[in-house]
N, C-alpha and C positions, 0 to 999 in steps of 0.2 A: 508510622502507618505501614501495613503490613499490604501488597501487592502479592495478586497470585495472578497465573499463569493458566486459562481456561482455555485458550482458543488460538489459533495461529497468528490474528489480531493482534492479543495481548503480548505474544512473543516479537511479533514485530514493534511495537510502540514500546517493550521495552527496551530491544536494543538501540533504537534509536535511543534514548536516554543513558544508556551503557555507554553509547560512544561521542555522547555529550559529555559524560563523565571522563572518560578515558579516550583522548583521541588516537591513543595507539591501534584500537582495536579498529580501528576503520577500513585499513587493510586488511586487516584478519579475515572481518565480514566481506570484503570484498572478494577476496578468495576461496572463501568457504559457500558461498552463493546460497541457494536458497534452501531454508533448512525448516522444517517443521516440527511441532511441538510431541513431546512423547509422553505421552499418560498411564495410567494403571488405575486399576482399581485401589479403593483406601479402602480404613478400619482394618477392624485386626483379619481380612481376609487378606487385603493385602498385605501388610506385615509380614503374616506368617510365608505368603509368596517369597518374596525377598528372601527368610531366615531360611525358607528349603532349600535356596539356589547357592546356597554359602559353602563354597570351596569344592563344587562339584561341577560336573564337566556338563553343559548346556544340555544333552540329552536326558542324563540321568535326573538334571533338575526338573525338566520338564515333563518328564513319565512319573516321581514322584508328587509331583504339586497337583497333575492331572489325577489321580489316586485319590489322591488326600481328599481333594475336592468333590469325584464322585460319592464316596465312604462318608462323607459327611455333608446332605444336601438338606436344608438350607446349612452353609458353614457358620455354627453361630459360636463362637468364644464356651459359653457354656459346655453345651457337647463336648465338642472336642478336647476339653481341659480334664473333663470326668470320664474320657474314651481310657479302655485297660492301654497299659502300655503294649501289649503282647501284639494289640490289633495295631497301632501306631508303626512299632517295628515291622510288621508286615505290610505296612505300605511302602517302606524303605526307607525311615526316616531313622538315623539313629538316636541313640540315647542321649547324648549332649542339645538335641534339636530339639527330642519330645520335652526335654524338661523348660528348653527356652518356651515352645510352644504352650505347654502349659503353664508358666509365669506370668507369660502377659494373658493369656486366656484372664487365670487371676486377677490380675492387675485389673483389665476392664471390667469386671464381673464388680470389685472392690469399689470399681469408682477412682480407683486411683490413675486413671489416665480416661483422657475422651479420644481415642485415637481419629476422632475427626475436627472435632476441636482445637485440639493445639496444632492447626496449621494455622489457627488466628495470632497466634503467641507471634514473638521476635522468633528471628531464626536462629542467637544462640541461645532463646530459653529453650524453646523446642526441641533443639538441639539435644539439651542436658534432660531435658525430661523423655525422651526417647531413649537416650544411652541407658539413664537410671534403672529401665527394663534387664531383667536377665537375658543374656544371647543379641540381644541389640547393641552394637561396635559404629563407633561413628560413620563410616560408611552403608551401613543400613541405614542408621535414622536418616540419614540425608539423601539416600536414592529415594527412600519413604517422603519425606516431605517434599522433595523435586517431583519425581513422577507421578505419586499416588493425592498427593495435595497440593499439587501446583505451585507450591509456594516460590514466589520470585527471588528470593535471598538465600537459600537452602545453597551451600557449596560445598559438594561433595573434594574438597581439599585432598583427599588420599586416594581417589579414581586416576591410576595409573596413565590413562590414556588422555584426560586431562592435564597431569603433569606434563607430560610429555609435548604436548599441544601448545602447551604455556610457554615451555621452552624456547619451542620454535618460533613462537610467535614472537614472543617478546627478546630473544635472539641472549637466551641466556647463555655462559657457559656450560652448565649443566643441567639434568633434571631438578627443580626443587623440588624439598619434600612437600609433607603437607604441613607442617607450620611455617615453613618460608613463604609458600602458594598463598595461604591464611594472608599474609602481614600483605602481599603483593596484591592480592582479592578486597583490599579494605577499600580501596577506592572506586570499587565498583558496589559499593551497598548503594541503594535498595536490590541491585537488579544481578547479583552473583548469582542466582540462578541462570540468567540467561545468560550470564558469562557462560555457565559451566555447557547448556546447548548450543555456541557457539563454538567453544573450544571443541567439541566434540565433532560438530560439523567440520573444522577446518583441519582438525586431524583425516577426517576422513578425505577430507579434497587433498592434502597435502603427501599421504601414505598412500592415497588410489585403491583405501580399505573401505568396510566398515567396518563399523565399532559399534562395542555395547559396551555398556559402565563395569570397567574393571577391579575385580574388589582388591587390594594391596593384601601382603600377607600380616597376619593375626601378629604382635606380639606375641611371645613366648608367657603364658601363665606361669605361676610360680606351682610345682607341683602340691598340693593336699593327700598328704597321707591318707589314704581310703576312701577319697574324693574323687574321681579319676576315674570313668566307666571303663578304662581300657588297659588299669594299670598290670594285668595278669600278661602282657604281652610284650613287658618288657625283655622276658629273656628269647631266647632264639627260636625258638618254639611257636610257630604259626600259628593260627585257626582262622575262621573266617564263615561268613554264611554259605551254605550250600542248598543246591535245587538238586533234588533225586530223578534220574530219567524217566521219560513220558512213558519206555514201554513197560517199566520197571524192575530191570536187567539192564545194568552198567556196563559198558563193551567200551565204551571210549572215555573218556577224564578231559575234560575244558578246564585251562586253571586259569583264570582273569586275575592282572595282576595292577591296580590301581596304579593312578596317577600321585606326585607329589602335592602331601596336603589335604585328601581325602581317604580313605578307607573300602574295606572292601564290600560295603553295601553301596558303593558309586557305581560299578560295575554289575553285577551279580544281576540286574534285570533283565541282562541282555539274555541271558541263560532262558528263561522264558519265552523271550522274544525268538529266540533259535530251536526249540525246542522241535519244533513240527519238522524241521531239517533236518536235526539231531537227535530222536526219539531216543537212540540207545546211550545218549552221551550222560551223565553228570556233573554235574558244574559248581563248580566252588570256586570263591572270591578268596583269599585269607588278606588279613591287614598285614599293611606292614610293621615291621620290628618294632621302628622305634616310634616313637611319639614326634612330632612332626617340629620344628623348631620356630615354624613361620604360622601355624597355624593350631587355634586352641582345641581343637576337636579332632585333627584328621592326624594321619599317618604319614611318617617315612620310608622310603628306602633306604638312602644314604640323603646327608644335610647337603644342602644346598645354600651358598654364601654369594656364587657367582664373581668372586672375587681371585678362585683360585682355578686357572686354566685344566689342572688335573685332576679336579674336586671329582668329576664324573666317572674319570677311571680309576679313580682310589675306590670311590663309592661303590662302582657294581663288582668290582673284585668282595670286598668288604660282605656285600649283601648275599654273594650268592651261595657260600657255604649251608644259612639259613632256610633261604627259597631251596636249594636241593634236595634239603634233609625232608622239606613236607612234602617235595613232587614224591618224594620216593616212599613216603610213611602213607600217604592219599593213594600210591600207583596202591601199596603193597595190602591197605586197609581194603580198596575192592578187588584185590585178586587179578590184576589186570596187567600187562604186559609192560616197558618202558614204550611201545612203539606205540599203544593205544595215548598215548599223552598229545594233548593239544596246548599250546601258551598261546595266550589273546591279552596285549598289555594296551596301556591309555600311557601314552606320556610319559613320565619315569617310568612306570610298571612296560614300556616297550623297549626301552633300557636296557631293564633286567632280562625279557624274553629273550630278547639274541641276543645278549650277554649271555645266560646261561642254557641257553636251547642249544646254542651251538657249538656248546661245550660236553655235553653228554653225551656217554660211551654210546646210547642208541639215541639214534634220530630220532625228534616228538614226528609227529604225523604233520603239524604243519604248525606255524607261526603268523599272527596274526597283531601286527603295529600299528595303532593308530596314535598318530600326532607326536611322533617321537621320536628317536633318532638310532644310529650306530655306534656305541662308544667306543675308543680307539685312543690309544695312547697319546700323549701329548707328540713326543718324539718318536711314533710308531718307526719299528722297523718292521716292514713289510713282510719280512718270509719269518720270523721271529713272531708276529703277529699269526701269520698266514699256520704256524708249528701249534698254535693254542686247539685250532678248531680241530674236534673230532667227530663234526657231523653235520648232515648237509639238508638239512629239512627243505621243505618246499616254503616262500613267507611271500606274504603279502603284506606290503606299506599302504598304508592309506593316512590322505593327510588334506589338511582343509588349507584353500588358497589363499582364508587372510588370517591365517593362524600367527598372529603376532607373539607370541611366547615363545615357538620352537617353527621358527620361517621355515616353510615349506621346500628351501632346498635343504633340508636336511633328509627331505625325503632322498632327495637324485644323490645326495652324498652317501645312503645309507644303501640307495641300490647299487650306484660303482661300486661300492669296498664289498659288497656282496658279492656280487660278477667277479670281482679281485679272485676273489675264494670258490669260486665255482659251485659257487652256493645259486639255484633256481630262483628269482624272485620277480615279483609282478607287482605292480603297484599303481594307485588310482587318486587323483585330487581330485576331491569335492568343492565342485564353486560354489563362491558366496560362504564358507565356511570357518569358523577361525577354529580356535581350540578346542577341538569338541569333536561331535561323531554324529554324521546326518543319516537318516533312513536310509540315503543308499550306501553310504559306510555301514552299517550293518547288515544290508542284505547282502554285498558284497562280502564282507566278512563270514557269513553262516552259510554262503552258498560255496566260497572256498573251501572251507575245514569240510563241509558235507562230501565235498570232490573226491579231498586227499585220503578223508577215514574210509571211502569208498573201494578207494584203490589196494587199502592197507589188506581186505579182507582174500 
């Protein structure tokens, strides 16, 4: 018999039955205290919700889904499946997305799914007929069938922050994966849904966070020869979307430099959003180099294993010969000066900007990091370190307080070893925020560079 998950009611009469089942959880819940049910829209609107937010940073997801949504009111599977690509790309979705979106458009149009439907299914038929979709990965179908279909057995297994929860709770040595979580989760069928809203509450009482459902990173696809929207990118040679300035005379260059895992249409909105501050700027996102190792659509800087203490300062040496060669081809394509140069990175791409902003013979006009860090040598020596830099921009850090990927003392770390260098820097945390970038992270941001291009004139 299949249980779902409508009303706060149903959440409670199921864990009550959870920890009939499992009396470990009984403290868990006791700890986690009072936690209420989180829903979504279903069918293929919400679906395609889910498939936009995949491997991009909370604002960028949610200024594309808003888009999407306008652009196509009522949102029906049809439409949008027969929308030109050209228009889809201009709401920011990239290539690997529109083709998931248009698959399952298919799919339901075929008949070959009820995307309301199979939340009556078991939760691992559902399961497998969700994944069967193209761009649907286990963790889609299962935040789809937990939030969007209430379904009470749906266990998102590979939600990081779930893992993590487990651990504690159940007082393991380590995180499990998602098929060890799987084999641990068996004793709580019918009701691993409301495991999975418990563990997530007691993370959050436990971390003194919140949390949203974290998607794990992509297996590595096997590459297809001329399969691959992005395979032109593999040699060193940048490119990326660009927005042409509002007054229509270039006088300054914004380069937004993505996060690990996404691409340079993650970022490049904000260019719009800044626009009215920066009339005379330009703005270009490029992807990065390589094809991403954890993730089947997005972009690298340098790989990330987390296994090897030095991976990050191999990595931004490695990366910046690349990124140099297009600040200077982009300075030199609008005729514009090294000092007109602006870097605004997300996360790795913040990395890279004062990795290489503060390496160039002329200082950019200013530096702008959100959620990211300082890299620095494993065994830094300080005046060795200190001999690298040959330029002193003005930067600003901004970073979210429950940024669980890159904790927000990386921010205080990132402005001492600045101050170290007699480098300017200001910086700002956004509450309530994790890995991501809140409206006033970016007013803050476009009202900074507005300052410094100010002063350059």
């Amino acid at each position: 018999m299949t249980h779902f998950l409508h009303t706060d009611a149903d959440l409670q009469a199921g864990l009550a039955q959870l920890i009939l089942a499992d009396p470990r959880l009984k403290p868990v819940a006791d700890k986690a205290g009072a936690f209420g049910l989180r829903r979504r829209d279903a069918g293929f609107a919400g679906l395609c919700a889910i498939v936009c937010g995949q491997q991009l940073s909370t604002a960028s997801a949610a200024a594309i889904r808003n888009r999407l949504f306008a652009a196509f009111d009522p949102f029906h599977h049809d439409t949008v499946r027969r929308a030109r690509a050209d228009k889809l790309k201009r709401l920011g979705l990239s290539a690997p997305k529109i083709k998931s979106i248009r698959e399952i458009g298919k799919a339901v149009a075929k008949g070959k799914i009820d995307l309301t439907q199979v939340g009556n299914m078991e939760a691992d038929v559902a399961h497998a007929a969700l994944t069967a979709l193209h761009g649907v990965g286990p963790w889609t179908a299962d935040i789809y069938l937990l939030f969007c279909l209430g379904h009470a057995d749906a266990f998102p297994a590979g939600d990081l922050a779930v893992q993590e929860a487990a651990r504690i709770a159940l007082n393991l040595r380590k995180r499990p994966d998602a098929k060890r979580l799987v084999k641990i989760a068996e004793t709580w069928r019918p009701w691993r849904g409301v495991a999975a809203h418990l563990l997530w509450a007691y993370y959050h009482a436990v971390k003194k966070r919140d949390v949203v459902p974290v998607q794990p990173p992509a297996k590595k696809p096997q590459a297809k020869k001329g399969k691959f929207e992005m395979a032109e990118l593999d040699g060193p040679k940048l490119d990326g979307p660009r927005i042409e300035p509002r007054s229509g005379k270039a006088r300054q260059l914004v380069v937004f430099l993505h996060g690990y895992g996404a691409d340079g249409n993650d970022l490049i909105e904000i260019g719009r959003a800044w626009a009215g501050l920066l009339p005379d700027a330009a703005f270009v996102s490029p992807h990065a180099p390589n094809r991403c190792g954890q993730a089947s659509s997005g972009r690298e800087w340098f790989p990330l294993t987390f296994r090897d203490p030095g991976e990050r300062w191999a990595g931004v040496n490695q990366a910046a010969p690349a990124l140099n060669s297009f600040l200077d081809a982009e300075l030199t394509r609008r005729q514009l000066p090294p000092s007109a140069l602006a870097l605004v990175g997300f996360s790795q791409g913040t990395m890279m900007a004062l990795h290489v902003g503060l390496r160039r013979a002329v200082p950019p006009a200013a530096i702008v990091g959100y959620s990211g860090m300082l890299v620095v040598p494993e065994d830094v020596e300080p005046d060795k370190f200190a001999a690298e830099i040959r330029s002193r921009p003005p930067v600003l850090l901004i970073h979210g307080d429950q940024d669980e990927l890159i904790p927000v003392p990386a921010l205080m770390h990132a402005a001492q070893g600045l101050a170290s260098l007699d480098i300017p820097a200001e910086w700002h945390i956004s509450p309530g925020i994790g890995h991501g970038i809140d409206q006033e992270g970016l007013r803050q941001g476009g009202e900074f560079l507005a300052r410094h291009f100010a002063a350059r004139k």
